[in-house]
C-alpha positions, 0 to 999 in steps of 0.5 A: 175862919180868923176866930177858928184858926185863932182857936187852933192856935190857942190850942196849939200845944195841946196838939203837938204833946199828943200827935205822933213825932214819927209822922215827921219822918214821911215824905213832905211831912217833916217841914211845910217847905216842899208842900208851900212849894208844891202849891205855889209852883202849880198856882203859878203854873196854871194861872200864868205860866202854863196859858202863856206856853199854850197860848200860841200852840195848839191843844194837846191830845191827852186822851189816852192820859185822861182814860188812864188818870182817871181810871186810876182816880177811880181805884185809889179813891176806892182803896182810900174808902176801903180804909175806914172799913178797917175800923172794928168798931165804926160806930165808935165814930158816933159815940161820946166816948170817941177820942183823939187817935193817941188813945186808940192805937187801930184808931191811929194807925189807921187815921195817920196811914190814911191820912198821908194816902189822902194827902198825897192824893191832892197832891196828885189832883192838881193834875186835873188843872194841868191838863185843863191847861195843856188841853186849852180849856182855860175857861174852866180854870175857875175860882172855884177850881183852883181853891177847892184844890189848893185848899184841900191839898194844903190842909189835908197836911196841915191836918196830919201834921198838926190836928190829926182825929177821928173826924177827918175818917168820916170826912176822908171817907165821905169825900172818896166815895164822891171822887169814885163816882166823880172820876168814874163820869171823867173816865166814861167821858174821856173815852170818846162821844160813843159813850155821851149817852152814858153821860145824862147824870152829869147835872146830879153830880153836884147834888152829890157833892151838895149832899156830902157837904151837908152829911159832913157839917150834920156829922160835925154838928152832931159831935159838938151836941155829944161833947166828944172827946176830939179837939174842938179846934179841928171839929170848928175848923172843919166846919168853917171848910165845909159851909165854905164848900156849901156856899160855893157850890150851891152858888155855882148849882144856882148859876149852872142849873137854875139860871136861864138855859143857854146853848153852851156854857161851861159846867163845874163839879167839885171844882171841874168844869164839864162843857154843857151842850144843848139840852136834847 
């Protein structure tokens, strides 16, 4: 990770002569201030602040905040998805030719637009930790949890504001279509134990997510084979983020669902924890 972000900073000009000044007109976007805030109070919040204010009070009954988040997750990631579908000619993605959105102006008015939506998205997901927290579920405030959040809010605006190219369309694309189906299990999960038996695919969720990562790093991959005209700087960063993302959750896989069964234990998924019960 220290030589590919040596390498995006090498190629720094390269960057802001070809990225679009207006972007820094949007919100959050003209200075790292209000994101950098933004991270360090929800850090501080649910590692420290937010269990010393529960410590002593009982959980609060978020169920109908829950139906609610997550039936809307569900929405905005469908209508994030939809974006990549406004691309004439997706199979540009894929060819030799494909270059930075500065040259294609669909390609990048749909990248930046999609790009903050995305942005402002993570922004909304720390709330998965809050109520983690306000809900006394502490335990399932892991590592895993809070990187997989913190670092993906983080550097989907360092993306817009500094790197943005094609490659983060297939990636954003990838990466909503997951959140549909993950947030679609939170919402039939958040609407009471009369709908648990609709819950028996939870285990295959980090198979989907697995299965993204590795779609993601062959996609990746397969750009650098074809010499594609995109930054190489944030082709190599993306992929130093994903085997990240593929070792952490293959190691969690391996902790959750291979080691010896147990009665109870907490499960994790893109992040989130799902309480395990017995095995029926």
């Amino acid at each position: 990770m220290t030589s590919i972000m040596h390498l995006v900073v090498e190629n720094y000009s390269e960057f802001a002569e070809s990225r679009d000044p207006t972007v820094d007109s949007w919100m959050f976007m003209k200075s790292p201030v209000p994101v950098v805030a933004i991270l360090l109070t929800y850090l501080i919040f649910v590692l420290k602040i937010g269990p010393n204010i529960m410590k002593h009070r009982k959980p609060l009954d978020l169920k109908l905040v829950m139906i609610v988040y997550n039936a809307y997750q569900v929405l905005f990631s469908l209508w994030l998805c939809s974006q990549a579908l406004y691309v004439q000619k997706p199979l540009q993605l894929l060819s030799r030719s494909c270059n930075n959105p500065s040259n294609n102006t669909e390609l990048q008015d749909i990248v930046y637009s999609s790009a903050w939506w995305y942005f402002f998205s993570k922004i909304v997901e720390l709330l998965d930790t809050v109520f983690f927290v306000l809900r006394k579920k502490q335990s399932q405030v892991t590592f895993l949890h809070v990187y997989h959040h913190a670092i993906t809010m983080f550097f989907s605006w360092g993306y817009l504001k500094f790197l943005p190219g094609e490659q983060g369309l297939v990636i954003g694309f990838l990466n909503s279509l997951v959140h549909v189906v993950m947030y679609f299990y939170y919402f039939l999960s958040a609407l009471g134990p009369k709908y648990q038996k609709y819950l028996w695919w939870k285990k295959y969720m980090t198979w989907i997510q697995l299965t993204q990562f590795c779609i993601m790093l062959a996609y990746l991959v397969f750009i650098i084979a074809i010499d594609c005209k995109l930054p190489k700087a944030l082709t190599f960063f993306f992929v130093g983020n994903v085997v990240i993302f593929l070792y952490l959750f293959s190691d969690f896989y391996r902790k959750a669902y291979k080691a010896k069964p147990i009665e109870t234990g907490v499960a994790t998924t893109n992040g989130h924890a799902i309480e395990k019960v017995k095995a029926q």
